[in-house]
N, C-alpha and C positions, 0 to 999 in steps of 0.2 A: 832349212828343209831341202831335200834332194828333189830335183829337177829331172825332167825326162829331158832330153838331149831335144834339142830343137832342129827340124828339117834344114834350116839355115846354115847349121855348124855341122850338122851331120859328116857331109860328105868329105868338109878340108880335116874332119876330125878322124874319121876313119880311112880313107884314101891310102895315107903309111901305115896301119896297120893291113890291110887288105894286101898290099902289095907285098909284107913281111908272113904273110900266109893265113892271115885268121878269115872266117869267111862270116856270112850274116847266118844264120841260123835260119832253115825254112821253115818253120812256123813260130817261132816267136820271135821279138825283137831281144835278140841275142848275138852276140860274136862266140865261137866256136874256134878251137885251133887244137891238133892233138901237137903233142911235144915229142919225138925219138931221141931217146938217151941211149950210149952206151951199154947202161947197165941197169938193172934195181936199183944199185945203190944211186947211182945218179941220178936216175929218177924220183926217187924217197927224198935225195939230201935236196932236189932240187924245188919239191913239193914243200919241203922243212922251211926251208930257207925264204920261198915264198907266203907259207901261213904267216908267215913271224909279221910281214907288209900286209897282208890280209887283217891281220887283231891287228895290229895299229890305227889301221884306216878303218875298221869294223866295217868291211866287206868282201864277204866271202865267197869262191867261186866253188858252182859245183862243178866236180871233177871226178877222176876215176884213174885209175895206176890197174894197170897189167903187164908185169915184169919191165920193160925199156920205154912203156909209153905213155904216158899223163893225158887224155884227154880232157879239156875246158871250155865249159859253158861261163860266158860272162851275160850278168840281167844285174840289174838292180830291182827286187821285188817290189819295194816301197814305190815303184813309179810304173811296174811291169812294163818295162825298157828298159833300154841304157842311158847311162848318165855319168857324167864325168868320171864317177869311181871305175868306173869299166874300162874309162880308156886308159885312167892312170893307173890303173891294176895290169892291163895287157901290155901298158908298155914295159911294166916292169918284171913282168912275167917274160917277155921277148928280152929285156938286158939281161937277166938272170942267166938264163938260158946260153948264152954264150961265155959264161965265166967259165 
């Protein structure tokens, strides 16, 4: 079963991401990061390319595409917080993002 992030690991766990631009979400326990692409297509193939890690791990980010820019909400709802999936989704969402 999925776990809410504990006070403990929190900060060494988010620390690199915060510093790579994602920020806490003000009223939920959420990380937030919007993404600028090039293009559409970069953005689409970049969103594509991340669902495919999203059904692997069966946790999905809500998100939103208007033209060059993906905005992301990361929660795990099962725990309403975050929890490991979140951060191994963000990280993978930030390597993606520079291919």
């Amino acid at each position: 079963m999925m776990e809410k992030l504990q006070l403990d690991e929190r900060d060494a766990l988010l620390a690199p991401l915060i510093a790579n631009g994602w920020v806490l979400h003000s009223k939920r326990d959420a990380l937030v990061k919007e993404f600028k692409f090039k293009s559409f297509i970069d953005a689409f193939g970049w969103m594509t390319r991340v669902a495919i890690w999203a059904e692997k791990w069966n946790h999905h980010p809500e998100w939103s595409n208007v033209y060059s820019r993906v905005n992301v909400i990361l929660i795990t709802h099962d725990v309403d917080g975050l929890s490991d999936l979140d951060i191994k989704l963000a990280r993978k969402m930030d390597a993606m993002s520079s291919i």
